[in-house]
ROPABA-571441 format. One record per residue: residue in three letters; x, y, z of N, C-alpha, C, O in turn. Coordinates in steps of 0.02 Angstrom, whole numbers, plus 50000, padded with zeros to 5 digits. Example, Ala and Ser with C-alpha at 12.3 -4.5 7.8 and 13.67 -1.06 7.14 Angstrom:
<recs>
<"ALA"; <50660; 49716; 50390>; <50615; 49775; 50390>; <50660; 49835; 50390>; <50712; 49834; 50423>>,
<"SER"; <50642; 49888; 50354>; <50684; 49947; 50357>; <50645; 50002; 50394>; <50670; 50057; 50402>>,
</recs>
This chain:
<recs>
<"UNK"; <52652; 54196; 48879>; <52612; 54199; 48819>; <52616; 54270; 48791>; <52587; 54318; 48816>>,
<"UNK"; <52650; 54270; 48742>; <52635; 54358; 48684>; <52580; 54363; 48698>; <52535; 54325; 48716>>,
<"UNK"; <52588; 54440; 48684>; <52517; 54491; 48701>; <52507; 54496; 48607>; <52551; 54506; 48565>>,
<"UNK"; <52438; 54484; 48601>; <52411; 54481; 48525>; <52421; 54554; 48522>; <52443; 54597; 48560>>,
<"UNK"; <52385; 54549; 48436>; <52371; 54624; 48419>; <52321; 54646; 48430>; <52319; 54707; 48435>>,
<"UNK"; <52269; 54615; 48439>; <52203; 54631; 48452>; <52197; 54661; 48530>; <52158; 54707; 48545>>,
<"UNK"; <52246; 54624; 48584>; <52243; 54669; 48627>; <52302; 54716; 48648>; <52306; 54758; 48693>>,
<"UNK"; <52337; 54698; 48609>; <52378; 54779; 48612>; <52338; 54846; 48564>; <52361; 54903; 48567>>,
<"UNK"; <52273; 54830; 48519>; <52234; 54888; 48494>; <52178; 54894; 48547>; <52152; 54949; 48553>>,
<"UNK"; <52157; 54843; 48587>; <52118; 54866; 48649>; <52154; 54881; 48695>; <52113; 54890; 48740>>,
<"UNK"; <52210; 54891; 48719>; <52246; 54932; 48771>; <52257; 54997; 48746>; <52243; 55040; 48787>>,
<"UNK"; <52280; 55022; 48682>; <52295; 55069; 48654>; <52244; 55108; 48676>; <52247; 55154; 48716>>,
<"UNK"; <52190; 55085; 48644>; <52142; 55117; 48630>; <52097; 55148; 48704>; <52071; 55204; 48707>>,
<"UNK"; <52096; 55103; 48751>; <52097; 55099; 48819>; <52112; 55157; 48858>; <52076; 55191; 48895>>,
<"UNK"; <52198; 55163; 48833>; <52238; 55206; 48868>; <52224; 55276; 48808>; <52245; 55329; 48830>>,
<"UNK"; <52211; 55278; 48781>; <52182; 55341; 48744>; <52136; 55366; 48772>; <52148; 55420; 48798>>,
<"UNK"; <52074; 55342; 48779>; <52030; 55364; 48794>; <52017; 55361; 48903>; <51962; 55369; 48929>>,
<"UNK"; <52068; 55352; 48935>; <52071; 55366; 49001>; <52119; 55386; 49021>; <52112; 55395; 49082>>,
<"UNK"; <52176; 55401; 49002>; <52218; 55451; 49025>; <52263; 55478; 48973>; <52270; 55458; 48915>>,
<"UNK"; <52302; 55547; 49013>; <52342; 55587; 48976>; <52392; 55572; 49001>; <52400; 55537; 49051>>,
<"UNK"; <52451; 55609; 48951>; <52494; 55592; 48961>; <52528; 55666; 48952>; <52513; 55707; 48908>>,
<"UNK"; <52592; 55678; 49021>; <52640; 55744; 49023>; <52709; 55722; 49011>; <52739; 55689; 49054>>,
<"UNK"; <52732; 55736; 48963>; <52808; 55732; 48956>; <52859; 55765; 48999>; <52865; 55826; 49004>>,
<"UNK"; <52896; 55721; 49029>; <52930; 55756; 49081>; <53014; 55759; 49059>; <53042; 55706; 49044>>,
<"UNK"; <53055; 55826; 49057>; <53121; 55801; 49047>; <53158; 55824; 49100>; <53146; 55867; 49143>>,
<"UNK"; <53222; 55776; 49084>; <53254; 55774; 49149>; <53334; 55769; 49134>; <53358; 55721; 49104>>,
<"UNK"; <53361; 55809; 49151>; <53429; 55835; 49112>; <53481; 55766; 49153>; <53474; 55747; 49212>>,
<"UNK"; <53530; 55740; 49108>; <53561; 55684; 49137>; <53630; 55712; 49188>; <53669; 55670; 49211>>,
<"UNK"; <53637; 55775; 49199>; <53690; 55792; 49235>; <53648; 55806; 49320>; <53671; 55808; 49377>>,
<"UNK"; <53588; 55812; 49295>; <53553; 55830; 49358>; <53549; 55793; 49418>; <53566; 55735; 49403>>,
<"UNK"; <53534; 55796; 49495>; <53521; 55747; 49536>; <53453; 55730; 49510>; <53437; 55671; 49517>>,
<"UNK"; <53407; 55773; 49480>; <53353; 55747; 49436>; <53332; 55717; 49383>; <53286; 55732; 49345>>,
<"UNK"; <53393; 55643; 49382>; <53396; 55639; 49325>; <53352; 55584; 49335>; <53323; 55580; 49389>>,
<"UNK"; <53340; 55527; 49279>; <53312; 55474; 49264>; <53298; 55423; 49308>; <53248; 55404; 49339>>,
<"UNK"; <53372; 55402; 49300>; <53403; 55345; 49355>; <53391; 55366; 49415>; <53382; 55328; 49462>>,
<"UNK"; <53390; 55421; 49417>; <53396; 55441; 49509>; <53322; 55436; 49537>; <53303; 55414; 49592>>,
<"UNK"; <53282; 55466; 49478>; <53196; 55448; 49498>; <53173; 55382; 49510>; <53133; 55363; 49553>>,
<"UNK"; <53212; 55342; 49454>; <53198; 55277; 49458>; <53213; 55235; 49521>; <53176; 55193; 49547>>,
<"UNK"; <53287; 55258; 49545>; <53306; 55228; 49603>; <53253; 55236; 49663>; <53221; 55192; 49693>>,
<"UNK"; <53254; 55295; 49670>; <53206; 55346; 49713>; <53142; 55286; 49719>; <53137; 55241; 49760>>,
<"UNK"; <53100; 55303; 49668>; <53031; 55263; 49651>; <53059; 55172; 49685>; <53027; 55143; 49728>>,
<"UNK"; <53103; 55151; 49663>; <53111; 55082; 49656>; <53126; 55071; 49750>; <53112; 55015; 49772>>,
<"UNK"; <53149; 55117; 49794>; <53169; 55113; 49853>; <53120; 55126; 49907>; <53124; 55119; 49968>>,
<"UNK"; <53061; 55153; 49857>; <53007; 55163; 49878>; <52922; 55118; 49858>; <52864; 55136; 49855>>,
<"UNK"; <52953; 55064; 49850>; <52913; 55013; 49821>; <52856; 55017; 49783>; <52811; 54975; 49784>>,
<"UNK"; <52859; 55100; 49723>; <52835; 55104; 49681>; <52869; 55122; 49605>; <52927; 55133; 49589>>,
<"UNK"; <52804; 55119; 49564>; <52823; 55131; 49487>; <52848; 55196; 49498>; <52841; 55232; 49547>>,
<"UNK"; <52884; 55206; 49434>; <52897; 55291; 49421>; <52846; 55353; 49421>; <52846; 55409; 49446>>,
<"UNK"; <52808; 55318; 49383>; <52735; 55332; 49369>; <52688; 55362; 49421>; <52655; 55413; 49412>>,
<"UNK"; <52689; 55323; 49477>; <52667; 55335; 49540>; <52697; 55369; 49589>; <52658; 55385; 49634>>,
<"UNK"; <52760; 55387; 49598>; <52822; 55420; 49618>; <52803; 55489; 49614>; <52784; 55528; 49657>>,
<"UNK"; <52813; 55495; 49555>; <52811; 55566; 49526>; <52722; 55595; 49545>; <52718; 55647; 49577>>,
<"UNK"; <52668; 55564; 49528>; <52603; 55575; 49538>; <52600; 55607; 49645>; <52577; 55653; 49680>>,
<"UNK"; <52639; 55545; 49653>; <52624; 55563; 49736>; <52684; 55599; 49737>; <52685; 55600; 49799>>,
<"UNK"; <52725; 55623; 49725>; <52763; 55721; 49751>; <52734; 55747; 49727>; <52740; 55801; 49754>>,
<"UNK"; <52680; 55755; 49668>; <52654; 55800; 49667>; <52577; 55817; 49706>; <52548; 55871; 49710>>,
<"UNK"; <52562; 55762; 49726>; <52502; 55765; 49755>; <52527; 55784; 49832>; <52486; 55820; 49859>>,
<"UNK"; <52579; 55770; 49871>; <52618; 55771; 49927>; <52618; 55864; 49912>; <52580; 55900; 49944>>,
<"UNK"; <52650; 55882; 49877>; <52658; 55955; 49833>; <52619; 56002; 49856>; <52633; 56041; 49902>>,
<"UNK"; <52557; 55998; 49815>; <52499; 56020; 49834>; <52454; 56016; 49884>; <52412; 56059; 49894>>,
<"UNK"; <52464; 55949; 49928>; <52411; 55976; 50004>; <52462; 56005; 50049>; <52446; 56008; 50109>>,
<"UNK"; <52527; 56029; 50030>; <52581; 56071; 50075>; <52537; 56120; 50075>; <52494; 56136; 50115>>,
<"UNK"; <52563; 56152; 50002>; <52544; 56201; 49983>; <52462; 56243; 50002>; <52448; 56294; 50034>>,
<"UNK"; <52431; 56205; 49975>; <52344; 56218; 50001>; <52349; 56210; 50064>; <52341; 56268; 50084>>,
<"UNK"; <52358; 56177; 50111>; <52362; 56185; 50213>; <52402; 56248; 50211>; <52369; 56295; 50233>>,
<"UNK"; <52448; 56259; 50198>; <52484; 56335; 50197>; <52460; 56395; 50195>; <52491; 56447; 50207>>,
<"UNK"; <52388; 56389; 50175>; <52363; 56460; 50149>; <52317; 56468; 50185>; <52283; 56520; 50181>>,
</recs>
């Protein structure tokens, strides 16, 4: 079943008002590229989205126990 308009302006609106959003770029010659995150994420039985959130959260309790 299509998603109406009425709730694609309550998701919008939704996602406006509970989260931000960081633009991330990622050069296509890189091992950091797109596809490679995606693979990465997908081999790891999550979204991209979530991938990226947990190295960085992985990131930071290195870092903070370190000190």
């Amino acid at each position: 079943m299509p998603i109406t308009q009425a709730r694609k302006k309550a998701n919008k609106k939704y996602n406006q008002a509970n989260y931000k959003l960081i633009p991330v770029k990622c050069r296509n010659d890189s091992e950091l590229s797109k596809e490679n995150i995606q693979r990465w994420a997908c081999a790891a039985g999550m979204s991209v989205n979530m991938y990226i959130l947990t190295a960085i959260q992985e990131k930071h309790q290195r870092e903070t126990n370190a000190l």
